[in-house]
Structure formats: structure tokens, C-alpha cells
C-alpha positions as CSV (number, residue, x, y, z in Angstrom):
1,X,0.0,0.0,0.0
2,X,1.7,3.3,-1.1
3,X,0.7,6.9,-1.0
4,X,-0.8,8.7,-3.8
5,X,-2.8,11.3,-4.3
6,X,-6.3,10.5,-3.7
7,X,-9.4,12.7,-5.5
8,X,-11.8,10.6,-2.4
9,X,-11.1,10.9,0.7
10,X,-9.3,8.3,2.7
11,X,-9.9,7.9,6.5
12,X,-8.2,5.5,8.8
13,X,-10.6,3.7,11.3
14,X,-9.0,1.7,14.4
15,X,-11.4,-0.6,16.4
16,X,-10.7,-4.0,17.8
17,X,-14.5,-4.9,17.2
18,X,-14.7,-6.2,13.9
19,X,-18.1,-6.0,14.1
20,X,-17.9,-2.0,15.1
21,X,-15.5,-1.6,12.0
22,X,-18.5,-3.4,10.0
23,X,-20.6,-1.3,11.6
24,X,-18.8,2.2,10.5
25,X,-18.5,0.9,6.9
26,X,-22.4,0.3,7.0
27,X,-23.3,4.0,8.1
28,X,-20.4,5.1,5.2
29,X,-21.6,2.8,2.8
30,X,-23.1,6.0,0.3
31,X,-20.0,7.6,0.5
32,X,-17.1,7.4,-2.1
33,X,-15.1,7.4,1.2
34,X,-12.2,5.2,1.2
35,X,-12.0,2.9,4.2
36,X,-8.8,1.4,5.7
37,X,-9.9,-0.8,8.7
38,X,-7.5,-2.3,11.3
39,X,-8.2,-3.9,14.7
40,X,-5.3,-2.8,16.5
41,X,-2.9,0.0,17.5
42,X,0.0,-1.9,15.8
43,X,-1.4,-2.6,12.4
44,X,-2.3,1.4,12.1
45,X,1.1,2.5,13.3
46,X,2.1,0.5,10.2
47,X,-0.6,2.4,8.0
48,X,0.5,5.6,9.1
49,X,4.0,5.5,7.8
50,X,2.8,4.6,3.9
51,X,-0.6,6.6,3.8
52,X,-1.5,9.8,4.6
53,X,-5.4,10.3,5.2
54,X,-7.6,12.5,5.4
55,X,-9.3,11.9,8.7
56,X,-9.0,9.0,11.4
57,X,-11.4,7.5,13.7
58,X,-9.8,5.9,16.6
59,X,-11.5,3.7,19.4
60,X,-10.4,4.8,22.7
61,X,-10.3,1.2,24.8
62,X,-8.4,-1.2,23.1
63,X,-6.2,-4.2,24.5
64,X,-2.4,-3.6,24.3
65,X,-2.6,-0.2,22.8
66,X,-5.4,2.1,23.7
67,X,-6.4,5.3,21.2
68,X,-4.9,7.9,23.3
69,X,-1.5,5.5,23.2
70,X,-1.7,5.0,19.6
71,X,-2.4,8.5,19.2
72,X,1.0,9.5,21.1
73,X,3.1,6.9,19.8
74,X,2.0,7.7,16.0
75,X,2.5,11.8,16.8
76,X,6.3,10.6,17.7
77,X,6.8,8.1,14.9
78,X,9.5,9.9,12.8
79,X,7.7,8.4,9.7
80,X,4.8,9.3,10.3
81,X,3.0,10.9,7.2
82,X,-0.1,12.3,9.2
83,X,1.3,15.1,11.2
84,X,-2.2,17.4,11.2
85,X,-4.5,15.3,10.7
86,X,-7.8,15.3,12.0
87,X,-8.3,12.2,14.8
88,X,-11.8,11.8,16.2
89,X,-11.8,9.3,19.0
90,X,-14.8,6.8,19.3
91,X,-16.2,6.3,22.8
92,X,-18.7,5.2,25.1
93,X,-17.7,7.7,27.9
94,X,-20.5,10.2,28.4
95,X,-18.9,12.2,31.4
96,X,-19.3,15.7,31.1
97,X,-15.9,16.5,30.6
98,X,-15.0,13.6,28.0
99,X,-14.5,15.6,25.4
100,X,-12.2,17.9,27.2
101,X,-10.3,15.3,28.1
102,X,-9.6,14.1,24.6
103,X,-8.9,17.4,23.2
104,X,-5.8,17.8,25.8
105,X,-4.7,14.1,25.0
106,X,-4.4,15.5,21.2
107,X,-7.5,14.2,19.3
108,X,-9.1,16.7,17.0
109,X,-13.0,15.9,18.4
110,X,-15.1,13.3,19.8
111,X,-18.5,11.1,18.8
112,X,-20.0,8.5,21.2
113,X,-20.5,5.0,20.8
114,X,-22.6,3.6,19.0
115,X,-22.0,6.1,16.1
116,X,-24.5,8.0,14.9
117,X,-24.5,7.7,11.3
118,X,-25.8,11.5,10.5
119,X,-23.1,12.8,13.3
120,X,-20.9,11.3,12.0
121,X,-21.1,12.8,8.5
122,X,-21.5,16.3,10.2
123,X,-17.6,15.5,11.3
124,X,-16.8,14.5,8.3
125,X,-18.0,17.4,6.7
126,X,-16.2,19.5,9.1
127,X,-12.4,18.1,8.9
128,X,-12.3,16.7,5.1
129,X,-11.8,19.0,2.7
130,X,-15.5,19.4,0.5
131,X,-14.5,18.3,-2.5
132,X,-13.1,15.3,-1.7
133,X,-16.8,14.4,0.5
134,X,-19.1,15.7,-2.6
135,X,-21.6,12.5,-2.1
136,X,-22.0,13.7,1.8
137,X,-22.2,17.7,0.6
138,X,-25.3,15.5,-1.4
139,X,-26.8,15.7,2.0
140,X,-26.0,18.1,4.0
141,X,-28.8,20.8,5.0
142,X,-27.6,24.5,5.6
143,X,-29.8,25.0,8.8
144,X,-28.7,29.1,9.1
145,X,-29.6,29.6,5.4
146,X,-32.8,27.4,5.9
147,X,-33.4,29.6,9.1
148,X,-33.2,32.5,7.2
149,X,-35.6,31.2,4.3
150,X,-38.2,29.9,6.5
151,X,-38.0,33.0,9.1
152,X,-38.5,31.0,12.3
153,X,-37.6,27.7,13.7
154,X,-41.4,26.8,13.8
155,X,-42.0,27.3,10.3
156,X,-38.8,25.8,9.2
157,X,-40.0,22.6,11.2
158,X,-43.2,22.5,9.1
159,X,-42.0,23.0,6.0
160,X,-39.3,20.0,7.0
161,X,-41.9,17.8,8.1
162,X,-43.6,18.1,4.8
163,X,-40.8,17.9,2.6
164,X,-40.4,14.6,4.5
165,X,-43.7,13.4,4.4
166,X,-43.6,14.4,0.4
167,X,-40.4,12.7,-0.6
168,X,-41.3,8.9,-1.3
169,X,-44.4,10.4,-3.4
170,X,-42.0,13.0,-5.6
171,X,-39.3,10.4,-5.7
172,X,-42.1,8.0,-7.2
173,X,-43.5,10.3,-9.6
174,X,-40.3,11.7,-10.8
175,X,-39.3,8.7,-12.1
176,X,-42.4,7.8,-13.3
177,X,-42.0,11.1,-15.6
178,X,-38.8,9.9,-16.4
179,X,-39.4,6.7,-17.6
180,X,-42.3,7.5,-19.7
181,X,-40.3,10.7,-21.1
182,X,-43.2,13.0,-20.0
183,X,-41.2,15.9,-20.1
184,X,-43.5,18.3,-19.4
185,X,-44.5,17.4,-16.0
186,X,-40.8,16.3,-15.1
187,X,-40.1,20.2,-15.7
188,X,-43.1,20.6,-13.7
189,X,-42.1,18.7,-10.6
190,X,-38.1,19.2,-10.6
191,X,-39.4,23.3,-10.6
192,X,-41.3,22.3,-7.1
193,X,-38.7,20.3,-5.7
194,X,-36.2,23.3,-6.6
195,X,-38.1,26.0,-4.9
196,X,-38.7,23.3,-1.8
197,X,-35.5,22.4,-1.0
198,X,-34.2,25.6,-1.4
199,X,-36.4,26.5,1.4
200,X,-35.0,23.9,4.0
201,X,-31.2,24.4,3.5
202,X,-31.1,21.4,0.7
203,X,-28.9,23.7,-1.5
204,X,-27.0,20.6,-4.2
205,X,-30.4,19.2,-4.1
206,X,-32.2,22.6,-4.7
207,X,-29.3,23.5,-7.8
208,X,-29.1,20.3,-9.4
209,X,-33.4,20.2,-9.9
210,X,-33.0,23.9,-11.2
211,X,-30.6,22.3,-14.0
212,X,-32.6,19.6,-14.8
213,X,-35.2,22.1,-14.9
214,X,-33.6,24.0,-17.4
215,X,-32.5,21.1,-19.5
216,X,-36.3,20.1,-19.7
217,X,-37.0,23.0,-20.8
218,X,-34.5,22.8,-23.4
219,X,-35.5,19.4,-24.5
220,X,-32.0,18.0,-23.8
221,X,-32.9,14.8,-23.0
222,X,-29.7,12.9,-23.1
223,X,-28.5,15.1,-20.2
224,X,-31.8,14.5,-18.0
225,X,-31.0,10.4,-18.9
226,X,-28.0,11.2,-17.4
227,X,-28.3,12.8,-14.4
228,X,-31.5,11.8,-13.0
229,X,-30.8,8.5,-11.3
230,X,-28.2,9.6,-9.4
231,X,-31.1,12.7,-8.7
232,X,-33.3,10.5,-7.3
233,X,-31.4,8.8,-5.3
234,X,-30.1,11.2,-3.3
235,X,-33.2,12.9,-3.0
236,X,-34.2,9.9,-1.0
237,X,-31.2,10.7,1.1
238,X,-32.4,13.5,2.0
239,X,-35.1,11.4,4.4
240,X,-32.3,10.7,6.8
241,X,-30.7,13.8,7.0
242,X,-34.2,15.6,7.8
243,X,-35.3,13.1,10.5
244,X,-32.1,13.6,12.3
245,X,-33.0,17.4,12.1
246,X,-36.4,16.7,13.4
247,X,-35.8,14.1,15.9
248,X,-38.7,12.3,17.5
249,X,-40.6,15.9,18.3
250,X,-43.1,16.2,16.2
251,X,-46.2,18.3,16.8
252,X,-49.6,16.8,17.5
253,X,-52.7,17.8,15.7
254,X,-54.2,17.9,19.2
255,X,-52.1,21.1,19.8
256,X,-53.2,23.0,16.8
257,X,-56.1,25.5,16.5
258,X,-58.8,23.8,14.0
259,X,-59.5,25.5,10.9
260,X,-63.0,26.5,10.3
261,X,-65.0,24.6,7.5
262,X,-65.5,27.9,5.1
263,X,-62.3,29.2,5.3
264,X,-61.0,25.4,4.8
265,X,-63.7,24.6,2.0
266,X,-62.0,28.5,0.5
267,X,-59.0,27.1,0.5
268,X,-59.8,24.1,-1.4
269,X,-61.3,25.8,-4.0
270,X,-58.2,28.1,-4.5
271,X,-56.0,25.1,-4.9
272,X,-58.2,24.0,-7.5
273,X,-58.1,27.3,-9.6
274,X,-54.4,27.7,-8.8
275,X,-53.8,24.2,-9.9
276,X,-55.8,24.6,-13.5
277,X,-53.7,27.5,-13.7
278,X,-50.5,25.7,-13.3
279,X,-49.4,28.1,-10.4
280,X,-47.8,25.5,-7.8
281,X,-46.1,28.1,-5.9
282,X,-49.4,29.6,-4.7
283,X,-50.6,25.8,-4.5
284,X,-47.1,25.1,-2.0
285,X,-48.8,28.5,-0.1
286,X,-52.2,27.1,1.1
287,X,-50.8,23.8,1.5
288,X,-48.1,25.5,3.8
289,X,-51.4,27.4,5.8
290,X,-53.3,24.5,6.1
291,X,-50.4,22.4,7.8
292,X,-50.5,24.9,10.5
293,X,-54.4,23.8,11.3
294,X,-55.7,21.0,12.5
295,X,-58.7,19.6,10.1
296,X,-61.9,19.2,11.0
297,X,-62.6,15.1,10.7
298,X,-65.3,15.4,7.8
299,X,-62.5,17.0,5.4
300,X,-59.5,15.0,6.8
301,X,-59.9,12.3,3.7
302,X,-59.9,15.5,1.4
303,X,-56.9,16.8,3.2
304,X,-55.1,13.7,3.3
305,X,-55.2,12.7,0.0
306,X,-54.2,15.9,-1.4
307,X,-50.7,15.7,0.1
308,X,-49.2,13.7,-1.5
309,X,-50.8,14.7,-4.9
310,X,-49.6,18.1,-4.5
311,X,-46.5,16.4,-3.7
312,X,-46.0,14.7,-6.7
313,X,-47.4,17.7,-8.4
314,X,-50.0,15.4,-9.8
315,X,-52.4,17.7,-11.8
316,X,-55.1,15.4,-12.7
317,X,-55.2,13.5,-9.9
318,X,-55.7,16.8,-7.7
319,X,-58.1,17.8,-10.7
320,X,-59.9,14.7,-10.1
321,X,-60.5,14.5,-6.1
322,X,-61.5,18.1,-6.0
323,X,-63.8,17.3,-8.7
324,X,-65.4,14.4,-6.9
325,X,-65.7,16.7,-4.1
326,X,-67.3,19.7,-5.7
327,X,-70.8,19.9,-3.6
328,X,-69.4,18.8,-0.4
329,X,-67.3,22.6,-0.6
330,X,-69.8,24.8,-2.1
């Protein structure tokens, strides 16, 4: 194994688990991240003379050769070709001044055990140079420019929540639109996903959908063949990043104020003018206000079935329901 200069990044990851190692590939596994895996102090000491990485994750309790020992005998290895780098040390050790502890014994930063696979990324992110990690930048949500889009940390939330909720039905009418080259509603749907994910932070996700936009548009179809698997699939990526954002707290319909029946039934019947109309920005708008209600039980089918055709930017199928429904809001 010899040194050369790598366009992924490489990181170094020390655990005598194997199963921990397998473990830290798993969470990685969507990365072009190059993994070299070793179970011991010794064998990495080894590493660290031939390759230089780009980042290192070292277990703290190991048999003959702890972290922090392998950490001090590698910083005074004369060979060693990792002066710099950053090492984050993996451990179960959730005392308050852990961290603190580390950063004086020389590591760069710290994650607990078991690894979370989102925090993990965000460290990433931080210590490797960008364009070396461009399938994690894929994911990565700017939370202070989402902030600022949304205005306040309750509206961001909702506007998260339904992007979430949304995802597996624009994911599944994209490629529907792709597959049956319907170009005019893939334009259609890649324009809402741009001006939605721009909103939460989702800015490679937000940029590329404006390009494929605009090579829809131009009818450049060999490019959109091109680029929109990969598209898709990282828009499903998206559903992790977002959850860890959200966490478990998630606001109950309980705690909302209900809407009342005219100005809901009003609001239907703009979605369906907006909709013929083809204006889906003012369509995102009233779905956006009516997430902030809760909705009274006899209109909850309506409700609920329109997500996810709004979603999908589905104009007949929206066309259709509020059809059906016509008397019931009049």
C-alpha cells in the first residue's frame, strides 16, 4: 500500500471490534469514502508510515494499545505521514468533561459509541476537505440559510416535516416522468422540488433540480438520462438527514387550532383554480397554511389525499378528487 494522491477521501478507522468496524462501513456505505480498517494499534502505526489520510477514527479502549496510546506513539513516529491530521476518537464515555479530556490528549474531536451515522457525516463534513466528500455535501442541509428562508424555527419545522412526508411520493412520480419521457411534467415537478428544497437548506439538491429544470425545458434529453438517477437517489437521502433534524418531536394535531370549515372549503377551491392555472407556488402557499391547522374530521380524507398529490405535483389526480368533491365545498 503506497501513498498517492487521492481525489476521495481516505480515512483511517481503528477498532478491535470487527463488528464496530462493519458497523462504521455500513453508516459510510453511500460515501465514495475510502476505508482502511485495522483492529489494532500496531497494524495502524504500520498504516500511518505509507498513507497519509484525510481523517482518522480511533476507538479509545483497546487491549495492548489504547487510542490515546496510539495516538502519542503515532505523533512521535519519525515516519509518520499524518502530522495534522484530524483524529476523532470513538467512545462510550458520556462524562461531562470527556470531550475535554480528549482534546488535551491531542485528538481533533469526539463522537459516542454507537456512532451515529448522520453525526458522523457532520464531522466528516467539518475536517475533510469538500471536494473530496461531494456524495455527503449531497446531503447536507444548511440549517442558518434554511433559518433564514423559513424565518423561524417553527416554520422551518413544518416546512421540513412536509418535505419529509412528500419525498417517497416526488421520488415515485419523478421517475415515473422519467421513464415514460413525460417531459412536461418532469419540468413541472423538478421546478417544485427546486423551490422546496431551497427553502429547507437542501442547496446541491435545490441547484441540481434547477438544471434539470432548465435542461427540460430545453428538450435536452440525453442530459436528464443522465443525471437523473443519481437525482433521485439522493433525493431519497435527503429522508435521513431531515429526520435527524427533526428528531422524534413532532407536533400533534391535538395542539393545533382547527380550521373553520368555510375558510377550509375557501382554500380548497383556490387550490383547485391555482392548480388549473399551473401556479404551484401559490398551490405550496395554502398547503403550507393548512399544515398549520388542524382539520376538522369530515375534510381530513380530502386533506389527506391531497398531500401527497400536491406532492407529486399530480395535476389530474388533484383535478380529479376536488372534482369528486365539488358539492361537499360549495
Amino acid at each position: 500500500m503506497t501513498d498517492t494522491n487521492q481525489t476521495k477521501a481516505r480515512i483511517l478507522a481503528v477498532d478491535d471490534t470487527e463488528i464496530n468496524l462493519i458497523a462504521l462501513k455500513g453508516l459510510l456505505k453511500n460515501s465514495d469514502i475510502i476505508i482502511d480498517a485495522v483492529t489494532s494499534g500496531d497494524e495502524a502505526l504500520k498504516l500511518i508510515t505509507k498513507v497519509r489520510y484525510d481523517c482518522m477514527l480511533i476507538d479509545h479502549k483497546m487491549p495492548n494499545m489504547s487510542g490515546i496510546e496510539f495516538l502519542h506513539n503515532m505523533n512521535d513516529n519519525i515516519n509518520n505521514k499524518n502530522k495534522g491530521v484530524p483524529a476523532i476518537v470513538l467512545s462510550a464515555n458520556d462524562a461531562a468533561d470527556a470531550k475535554d479530556m480528549y482534546l488535551r490528549e491531542g485528538f481533533t474531536d469526539f463522537i459516542n459509541k454507537p456512532v451515529d451515522g448522520v453525526k458522523l457525516e457532520e464531522l466528516l463534513l467539518k475536517y475533510i476537505p469538500s471536494n473530496k466528500l461531494k456524495s455527503l455535501e449531497v446531503k447536507k442541509i444548511d440549517y442558518d440559510m434554511a433559518l433564514t428562508n423559513c424565518g423561524d424555527e417553527d416554520m422551518l419545522k413544518e416546512i421540513m416535516e412536509n418535505f419529509l412526508i412528500s419525498i417517497d411520493a416526488r421520488y415515485e412520480a419523478l421517475k415515473q416522468y422519467y421513464e415514460e419521457e413525460d417531459i412536461k411534467n418532469y419540468v413541472i415537478l423538478v421546478h417544485s422540488i427546486k423551490s422546496s428544497a431551497r427553502l429547507i437548506g437542501a442547496m446541491d439538491i435545490s441547484n441540481r433540480a434547477a438544471y434539470l429544470e432548465e435542461m427540460g425545458n430545453k428538450g435536452e434529453i440525453e442530459t436528464i438520462n443522465k443525471l437523473t438517477p443519481d437525482f433521485l437517489n439522493d433525493l431519497l437521502e435527503l429522508k435521513v438527514r431531515i429526520s435527524s433534524i427533526l428528531g422524534e418531536d413532532k407536533d400533534s394535531d391535538n395542539a393545533k387550532k382547527e380550521i373553520d370549515v368555510e375558510s377550509l372549503k375557501e382554500a380548497f377551491r383556490s387550490l383547485h383554480e391555482l392548480v388549473e392555472a399551473f401556479d404551484f407556488d401559490g398551490v405550496d402557499s395554502i398547503m403550507d397554511m393548512l399544515e398549520k391547522y388542524a382539520i376538522p374530521s369530515e375534510y381530513e380524507d380530502i386533506y389527506n389525499s391531497l398531500i401527497p398529490l400536491v406532492a407529486a405535483v399530480d395535476i389530474d389526480g388533484i383535478n380529479k378528487l376536488l372534482d369528486s368533491v365539488k358539492d361537499k365545498l360549495n
